[in-house]
Structures are given as C-alpha cells and as structure tokens.
C-alpha positions, 0 to 999 in steps of 0.5 A: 500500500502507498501513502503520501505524505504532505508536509507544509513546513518551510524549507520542504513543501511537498508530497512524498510516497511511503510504502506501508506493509500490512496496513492491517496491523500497523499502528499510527506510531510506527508510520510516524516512525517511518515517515521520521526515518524517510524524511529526517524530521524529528518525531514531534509532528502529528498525522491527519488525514483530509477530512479528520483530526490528529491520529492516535498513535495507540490505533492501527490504520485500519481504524482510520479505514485508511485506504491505498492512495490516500493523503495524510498530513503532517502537523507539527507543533508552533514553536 
C-alpha cells in the first residue's frame, strides 16, 4: 500500500510516497516512525488525514479505514 505524505513546513513543501506493509496491523506510531526515518524530521509532528483530526498513535490504520492512495498530513507543533 502507498501513502503520501504532505508536509507544509518551510524549507520542504511537498508530497512524498511511503510504502506501508500490512496496513492491517500497523499502528499510527510506527508510520510516524517511518515517515521520521524517510524524511529526517524529528518525531514531534502529528498525522491527519483530509477530512479528520490528529491520529492516535495507540490505533492501527485500519481504524482510520485508511485506504491505498490516500493523503495524510503532517502537523507539527508552533514553536
């Protein structure tokens, strides 16, 4: 399953693609772990998709009927 990720901080304004094995059984956590990897960002942003709030880390993607394809947005804190 690919995601892409959208971020909106200054200097890396764009859409990324992130590969998601057994989305089934990944929770929000772990995808904030691989985006963190991928990127090189710290891990203090939070996830949202389109049409909903910030995601718990504690719950699977599945929960969120995340589907293939699909955007989510990166959200990081006001400094």
């Amino acid at each position: 399953m690919q995601l892409f990720i959208r971020t909106s901080v200054s200097n890396m304004k764009n859409t990324h693609v992130i590969d998601v094995k057994n989305p089934e059984l990944m929770k929000i956590e772990t995808l904030k772990n691989m985006i963190s990897i991928k990127l090189n960002i710290p891990y203090i942003f939070g996830i949202r998709t389109m049409v909903s709030p910030l995601l718990d880390n504690k719950k699977y993607l599945s929960e969120y009927k995340i589907e293939d394809m699909q955007t989510i947005q990166l959200v990081f804190p006001f400094r």
